[in-house]
Short mmCIF file of the C-alpha atoms (twelve columns), coordinates in Angstrom:
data_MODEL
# 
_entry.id   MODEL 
# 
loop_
_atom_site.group_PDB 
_atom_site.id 
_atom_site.type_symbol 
_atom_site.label_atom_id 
_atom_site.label_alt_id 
_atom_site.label_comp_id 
_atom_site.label_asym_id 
_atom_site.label_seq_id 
_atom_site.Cartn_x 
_atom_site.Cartn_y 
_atom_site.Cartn_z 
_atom_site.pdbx_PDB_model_num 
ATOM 1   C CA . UNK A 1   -92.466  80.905  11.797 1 
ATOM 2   C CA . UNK A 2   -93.994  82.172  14.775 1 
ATOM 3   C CA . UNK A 3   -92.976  85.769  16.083 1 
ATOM 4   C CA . UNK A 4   -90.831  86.078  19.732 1 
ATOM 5   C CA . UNK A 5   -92.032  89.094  21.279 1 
ATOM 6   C CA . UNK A 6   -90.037  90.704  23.803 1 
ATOM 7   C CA . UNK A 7   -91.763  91.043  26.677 1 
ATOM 8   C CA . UNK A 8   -91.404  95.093  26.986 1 
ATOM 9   C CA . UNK A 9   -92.772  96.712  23.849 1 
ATOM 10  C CA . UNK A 10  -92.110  100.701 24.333 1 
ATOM 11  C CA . UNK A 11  -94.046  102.940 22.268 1 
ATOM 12  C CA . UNK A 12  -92.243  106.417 22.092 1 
ATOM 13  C CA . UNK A 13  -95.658  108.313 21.744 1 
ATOM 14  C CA . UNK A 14  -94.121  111.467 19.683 1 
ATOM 15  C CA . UNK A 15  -96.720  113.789 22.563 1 
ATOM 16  C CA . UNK A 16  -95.405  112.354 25.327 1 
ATOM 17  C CA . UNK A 17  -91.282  112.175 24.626 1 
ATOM 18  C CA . UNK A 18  -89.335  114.530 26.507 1 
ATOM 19  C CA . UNK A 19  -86.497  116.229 23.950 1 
ATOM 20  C CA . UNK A 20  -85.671  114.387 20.408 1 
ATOM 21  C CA . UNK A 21  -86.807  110.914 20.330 1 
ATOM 22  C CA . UNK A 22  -83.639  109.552 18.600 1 
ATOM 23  C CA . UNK A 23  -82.317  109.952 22.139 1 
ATOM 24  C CA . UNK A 24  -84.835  108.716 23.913 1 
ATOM 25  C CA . UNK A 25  -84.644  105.814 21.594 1 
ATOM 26  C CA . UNK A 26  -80.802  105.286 22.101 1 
ATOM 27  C CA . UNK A 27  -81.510  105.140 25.924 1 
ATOM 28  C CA . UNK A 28  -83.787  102.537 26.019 1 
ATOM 29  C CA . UNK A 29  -82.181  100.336 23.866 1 
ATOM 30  C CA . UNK A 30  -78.946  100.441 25.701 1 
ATOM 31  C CA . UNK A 31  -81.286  99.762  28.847 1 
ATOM 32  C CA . UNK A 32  -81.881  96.805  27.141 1 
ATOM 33  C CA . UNK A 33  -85.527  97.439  25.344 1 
ATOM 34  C CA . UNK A 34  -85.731  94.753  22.368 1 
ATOM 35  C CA . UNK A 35  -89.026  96.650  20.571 1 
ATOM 36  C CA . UNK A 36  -90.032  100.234 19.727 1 
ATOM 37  C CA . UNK A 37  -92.865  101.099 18.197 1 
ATOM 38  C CA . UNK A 38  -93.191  105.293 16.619 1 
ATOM 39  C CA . UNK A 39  -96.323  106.682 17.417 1 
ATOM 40  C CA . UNK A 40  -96.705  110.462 15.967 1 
ATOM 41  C CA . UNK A 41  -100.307 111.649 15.757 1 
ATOM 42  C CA . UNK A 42  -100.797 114.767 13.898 1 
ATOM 43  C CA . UNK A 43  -97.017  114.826 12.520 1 
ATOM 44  C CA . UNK A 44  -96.561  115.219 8.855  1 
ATOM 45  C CA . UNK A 45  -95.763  112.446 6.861  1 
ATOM 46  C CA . UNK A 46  -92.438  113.477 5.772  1 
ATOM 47  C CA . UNK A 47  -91.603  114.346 9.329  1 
ATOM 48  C CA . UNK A 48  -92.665  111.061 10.164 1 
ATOM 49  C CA . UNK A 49  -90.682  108.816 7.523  1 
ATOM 50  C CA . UNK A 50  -87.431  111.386 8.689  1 
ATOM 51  C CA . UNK A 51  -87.671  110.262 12.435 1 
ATOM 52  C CA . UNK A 52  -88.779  106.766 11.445 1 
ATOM 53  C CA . UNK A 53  -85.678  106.329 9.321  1 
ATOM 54  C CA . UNK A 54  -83.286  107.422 11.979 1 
ATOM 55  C CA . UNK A 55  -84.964  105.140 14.066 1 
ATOM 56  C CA . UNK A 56  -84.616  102.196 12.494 1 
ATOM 57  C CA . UNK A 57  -81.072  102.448 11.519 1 
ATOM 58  C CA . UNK A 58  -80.360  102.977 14.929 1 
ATOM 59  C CA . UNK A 59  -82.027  99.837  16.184 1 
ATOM 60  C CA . UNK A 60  -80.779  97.758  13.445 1 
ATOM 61  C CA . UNK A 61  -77.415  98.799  14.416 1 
ATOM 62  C CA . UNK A 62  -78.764  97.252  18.106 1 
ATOM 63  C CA . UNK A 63  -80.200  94.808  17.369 1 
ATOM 64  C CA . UNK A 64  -83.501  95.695  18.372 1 
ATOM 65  C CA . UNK A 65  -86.728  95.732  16.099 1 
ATOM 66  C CA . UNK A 66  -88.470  98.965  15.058 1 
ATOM 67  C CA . UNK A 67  -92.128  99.253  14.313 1 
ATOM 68  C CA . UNK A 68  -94.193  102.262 12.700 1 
ATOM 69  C CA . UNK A 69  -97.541  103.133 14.002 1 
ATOM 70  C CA . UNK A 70  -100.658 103.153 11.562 1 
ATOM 71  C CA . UNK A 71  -98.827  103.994 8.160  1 
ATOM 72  C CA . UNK A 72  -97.546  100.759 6.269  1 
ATOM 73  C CA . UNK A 73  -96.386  102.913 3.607  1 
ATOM 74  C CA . UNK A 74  -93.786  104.925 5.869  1 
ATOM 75  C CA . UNK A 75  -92.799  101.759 7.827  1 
ATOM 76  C CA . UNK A 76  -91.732  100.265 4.418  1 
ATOM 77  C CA . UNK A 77  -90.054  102.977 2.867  1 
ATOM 78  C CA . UNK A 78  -88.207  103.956 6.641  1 
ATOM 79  C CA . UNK A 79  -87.051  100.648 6.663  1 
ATOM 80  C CA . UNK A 80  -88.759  99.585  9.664  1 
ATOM 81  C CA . UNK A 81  -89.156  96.175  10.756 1 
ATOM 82  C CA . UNK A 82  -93.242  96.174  10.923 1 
ATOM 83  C CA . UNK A 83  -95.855  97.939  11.096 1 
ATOM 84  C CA . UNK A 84  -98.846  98.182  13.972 1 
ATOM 85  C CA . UNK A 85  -102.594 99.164  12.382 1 
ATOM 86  C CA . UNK A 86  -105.637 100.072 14.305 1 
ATOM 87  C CA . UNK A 87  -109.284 99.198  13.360 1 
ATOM 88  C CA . UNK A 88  -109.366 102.743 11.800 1 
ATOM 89  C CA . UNK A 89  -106.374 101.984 9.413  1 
ATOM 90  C CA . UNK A 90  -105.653 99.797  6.653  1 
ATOM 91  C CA . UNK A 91  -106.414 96.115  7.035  1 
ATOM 92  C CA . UNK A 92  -104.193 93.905  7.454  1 
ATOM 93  C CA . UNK A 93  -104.117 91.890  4.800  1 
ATOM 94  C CA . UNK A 94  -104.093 95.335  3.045  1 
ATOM 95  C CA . UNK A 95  -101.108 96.494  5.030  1 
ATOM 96  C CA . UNK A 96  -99.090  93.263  4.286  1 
ATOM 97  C CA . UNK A 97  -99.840  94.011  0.689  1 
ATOM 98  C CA . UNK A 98  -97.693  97.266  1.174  1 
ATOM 99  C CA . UNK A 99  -94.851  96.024  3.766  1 
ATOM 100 C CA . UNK A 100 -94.579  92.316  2.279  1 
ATOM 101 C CA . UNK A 101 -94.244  88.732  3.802  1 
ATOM 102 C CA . UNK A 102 -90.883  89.827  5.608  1 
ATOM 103 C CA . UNK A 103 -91.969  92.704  7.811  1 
ATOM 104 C CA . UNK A 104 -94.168  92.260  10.803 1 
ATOM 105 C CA . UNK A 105 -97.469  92.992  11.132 1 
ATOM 106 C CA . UNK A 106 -99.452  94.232  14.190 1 
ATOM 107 C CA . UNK A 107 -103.250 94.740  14.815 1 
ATOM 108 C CA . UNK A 108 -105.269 96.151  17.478 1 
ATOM 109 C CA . UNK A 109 -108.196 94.728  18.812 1 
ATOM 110 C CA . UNK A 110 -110.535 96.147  21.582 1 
ATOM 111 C CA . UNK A 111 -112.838 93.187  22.153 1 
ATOM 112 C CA . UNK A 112 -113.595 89.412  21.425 1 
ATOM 113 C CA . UNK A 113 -115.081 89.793  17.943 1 
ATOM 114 C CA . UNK A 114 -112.543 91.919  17.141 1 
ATOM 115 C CA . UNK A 115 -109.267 89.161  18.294 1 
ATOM 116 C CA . UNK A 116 -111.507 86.727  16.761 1 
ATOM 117 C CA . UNK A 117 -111.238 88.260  13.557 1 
ATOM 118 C CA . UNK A 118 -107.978 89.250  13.500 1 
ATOM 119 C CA . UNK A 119 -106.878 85.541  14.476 1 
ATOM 120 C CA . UNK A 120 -108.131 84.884  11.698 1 
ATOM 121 C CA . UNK A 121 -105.612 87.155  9.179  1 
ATOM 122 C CA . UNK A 122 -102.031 86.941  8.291  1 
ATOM 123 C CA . UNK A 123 -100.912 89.266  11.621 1 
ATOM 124 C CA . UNK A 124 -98.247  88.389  13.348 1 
ATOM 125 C CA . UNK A 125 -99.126  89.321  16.433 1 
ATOM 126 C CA . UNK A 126 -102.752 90.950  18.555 1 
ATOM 127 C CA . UNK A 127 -103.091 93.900  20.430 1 
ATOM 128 C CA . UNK A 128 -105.745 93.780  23.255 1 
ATOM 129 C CA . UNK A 129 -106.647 96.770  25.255 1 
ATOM 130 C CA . UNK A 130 -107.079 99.052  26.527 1 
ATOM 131 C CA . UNK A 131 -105.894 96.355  29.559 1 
ATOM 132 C CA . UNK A 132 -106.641 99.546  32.269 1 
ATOM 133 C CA . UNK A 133 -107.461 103.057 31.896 1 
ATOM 134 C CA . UNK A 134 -105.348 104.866 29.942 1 
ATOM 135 C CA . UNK A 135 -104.370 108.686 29.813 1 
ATOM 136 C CA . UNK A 136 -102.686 108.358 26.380 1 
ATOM 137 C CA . UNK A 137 -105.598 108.013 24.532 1 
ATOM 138 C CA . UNK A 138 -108.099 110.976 23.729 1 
ATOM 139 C CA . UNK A 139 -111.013 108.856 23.472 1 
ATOM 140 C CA . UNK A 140 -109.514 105.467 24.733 1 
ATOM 141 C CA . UNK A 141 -112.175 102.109 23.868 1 
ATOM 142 C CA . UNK A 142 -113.459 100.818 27.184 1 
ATOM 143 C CA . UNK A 143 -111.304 98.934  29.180 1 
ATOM 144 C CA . UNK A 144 -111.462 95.109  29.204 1 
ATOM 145 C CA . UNK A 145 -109.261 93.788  31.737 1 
ATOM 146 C CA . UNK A 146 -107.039 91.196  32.710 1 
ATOM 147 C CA . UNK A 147 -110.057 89.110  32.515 1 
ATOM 148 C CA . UNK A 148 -110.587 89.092  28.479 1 
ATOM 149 C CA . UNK A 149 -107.050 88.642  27.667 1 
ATOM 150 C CA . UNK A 150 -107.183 85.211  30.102 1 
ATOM 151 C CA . UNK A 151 -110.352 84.375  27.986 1 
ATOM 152 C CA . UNK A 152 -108.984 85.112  24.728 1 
ATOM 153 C CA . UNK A 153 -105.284 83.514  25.192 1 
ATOM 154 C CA . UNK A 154 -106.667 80.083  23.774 1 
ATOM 155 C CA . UNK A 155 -107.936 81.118  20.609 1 
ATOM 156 C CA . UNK A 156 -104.992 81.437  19.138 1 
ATOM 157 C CA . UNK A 157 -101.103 80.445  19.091 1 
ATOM 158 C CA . UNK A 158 -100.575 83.854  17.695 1 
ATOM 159 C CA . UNK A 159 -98.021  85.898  19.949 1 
ATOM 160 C CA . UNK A 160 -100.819 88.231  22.562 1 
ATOM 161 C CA . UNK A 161 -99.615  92.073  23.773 1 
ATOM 162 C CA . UNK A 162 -101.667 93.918  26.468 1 
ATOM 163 C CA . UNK A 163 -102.029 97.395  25.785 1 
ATOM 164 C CA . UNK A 164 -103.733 100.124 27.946 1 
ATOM 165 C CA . UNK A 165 -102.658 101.857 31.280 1 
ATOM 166 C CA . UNK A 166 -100.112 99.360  31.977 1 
ATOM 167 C CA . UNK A 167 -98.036  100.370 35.374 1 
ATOM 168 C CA . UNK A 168 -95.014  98.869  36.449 1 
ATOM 169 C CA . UNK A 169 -96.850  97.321  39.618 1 
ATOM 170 C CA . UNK A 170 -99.536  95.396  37.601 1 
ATOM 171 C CA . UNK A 171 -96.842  94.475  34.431 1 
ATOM 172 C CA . UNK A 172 -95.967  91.292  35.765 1 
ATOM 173 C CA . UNK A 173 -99.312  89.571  36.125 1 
ATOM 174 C CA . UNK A 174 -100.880 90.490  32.525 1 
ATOM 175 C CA . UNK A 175 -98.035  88.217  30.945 1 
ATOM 176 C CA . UNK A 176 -99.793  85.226  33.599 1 
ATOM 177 C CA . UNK A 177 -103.070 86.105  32.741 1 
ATOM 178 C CA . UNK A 178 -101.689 85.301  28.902 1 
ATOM 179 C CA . UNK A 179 -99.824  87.995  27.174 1 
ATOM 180 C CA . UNK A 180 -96.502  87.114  25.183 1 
ATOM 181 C CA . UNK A 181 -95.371  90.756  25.697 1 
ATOM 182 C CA . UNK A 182 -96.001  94.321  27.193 1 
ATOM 183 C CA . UNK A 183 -96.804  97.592  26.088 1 
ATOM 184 C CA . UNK A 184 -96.100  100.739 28.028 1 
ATOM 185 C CA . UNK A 185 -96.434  104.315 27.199 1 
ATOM 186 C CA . UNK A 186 -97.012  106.472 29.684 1 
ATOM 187 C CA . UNK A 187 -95.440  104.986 32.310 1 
ATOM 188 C CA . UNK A 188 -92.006  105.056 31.695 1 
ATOM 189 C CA . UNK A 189 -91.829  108.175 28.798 1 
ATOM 190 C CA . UNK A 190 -93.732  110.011 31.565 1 
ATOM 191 C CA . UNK A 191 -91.616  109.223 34.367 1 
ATOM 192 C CA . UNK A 192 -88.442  110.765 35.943 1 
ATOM 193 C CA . UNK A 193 -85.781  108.231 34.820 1 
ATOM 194 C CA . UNK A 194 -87.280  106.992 31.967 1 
ATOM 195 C CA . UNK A 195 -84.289  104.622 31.189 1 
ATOM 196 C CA . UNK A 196 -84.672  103.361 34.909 1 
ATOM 197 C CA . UNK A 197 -88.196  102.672 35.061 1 
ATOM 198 C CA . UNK A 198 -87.375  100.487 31.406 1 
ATOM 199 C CA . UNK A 199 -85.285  98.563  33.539 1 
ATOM 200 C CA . UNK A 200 -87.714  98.003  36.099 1 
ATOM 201 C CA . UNK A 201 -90.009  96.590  33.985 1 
ATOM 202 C CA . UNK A 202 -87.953  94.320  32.007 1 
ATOM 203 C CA . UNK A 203 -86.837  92.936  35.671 1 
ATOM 204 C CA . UNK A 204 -90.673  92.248  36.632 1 
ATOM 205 C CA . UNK A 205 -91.444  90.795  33.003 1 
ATOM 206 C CA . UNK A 206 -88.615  88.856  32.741 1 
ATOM 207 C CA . UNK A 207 -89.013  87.132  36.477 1 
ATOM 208 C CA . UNK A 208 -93.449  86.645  35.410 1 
ATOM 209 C CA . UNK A 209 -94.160  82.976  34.984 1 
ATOM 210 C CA . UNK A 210 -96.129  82.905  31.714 1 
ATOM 211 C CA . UNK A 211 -99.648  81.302  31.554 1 
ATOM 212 C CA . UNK A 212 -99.422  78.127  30.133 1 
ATOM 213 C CA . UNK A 213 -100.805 78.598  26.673 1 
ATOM 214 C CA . UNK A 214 -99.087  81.427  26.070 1 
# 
């Protein structure tokens, strides 16, 4: 069955939240946010699986779908609904050996050979970035542009999200160059009404015409 993305995927970058990010969380769910992903670099494990667990009751509760970055392990045992690896982390094939057929599975890619291979595993879904510069990123890959991700959009059926420096302004046209979905960091845990600016978006991506083989 193939996977419905949302077209707003918020990653609550554990740096970047403002205050606990259980609340944060709440807020942009009842703003209407249908996928979280928990990104917490440098946190302990155990801290991790703690907030990851919260998390994912609460969005269950929601009815929205919680994802765990890099660490299959914690995403199974918090509960989570998927995972979303890196090139750095587990494989995938690998990771769905620890989370199972009924969890998702995410991958990012940062070039063609890269989406190429990962087409070609059992993920549910490809990352392709970094879209535009990025600031959340120490040492972000080099960015690839809306033009790759119209390139890449026929090679496969698989569900497409654009990662990387996305801005409310320039959302909109990255799901009609091909993406299914959206993922934003900065710009709305970074801005002044966090739960407005989640809004915003989900009014632009909802009103994009999508390409038409996405």
């Amino acid at each position: 069955m193939r996977l419905e993305m949302p077209r707003l995927y918020v990653i609550l970058d554990a740096g970047l939240v403002q205050g606990p990010v259980q609340s944060i969380a709440r807020q942009l769910v009842s703003a209407g946010v249908r996928l979280l992903q928990y990104r917490a670099k440098g946190v302990s494990a155990r801290e991790v699986l703690e907030t990851a667990k919260q998390l994912a009751q609460m969005a269950r509760a929601e009815g929205t779908s919680l994802f765990v970055n890099d660490r299959p392990d914690l995403a199974y045992l918090a509960g989570a609904d998927g995972v979303h690896v890196g090139q750095d982390d587990l494989s995938v094939e690998q990771t769905r050996a620890i989370v199972g057929q009924d969890r998702w599975v995410g991958v990012s890619t940062h070039n063609r050979e890269q989406f190429e291979a990962a087409a070609a595993t059992s993920a549910d879904y490809i990352a392709i970035g970094p879209i535009f510069q990025t600031t959340s990123k120490a040492n972000p890959d080099p960015v690839v542009g809306t033009g790759l991700l119209r390139e890449l959009r026929p090679l496969t059926k698989k569900p497409i999200v654009a990662i990387g420096g996305i801005r409310l302004e320039r959302a909109a046209e990255l799901i009609e160059a091909g993406a299914n979905s959206v993922a934003v960091i900065s710009d709305i845990l970074r801005a002044e009404d966090p739960v407005q600016q989640a809004r915003l978006f989900l009014q632009r991506l909802e009103a994009a015409k999508p390409a038409a083989n996405a």
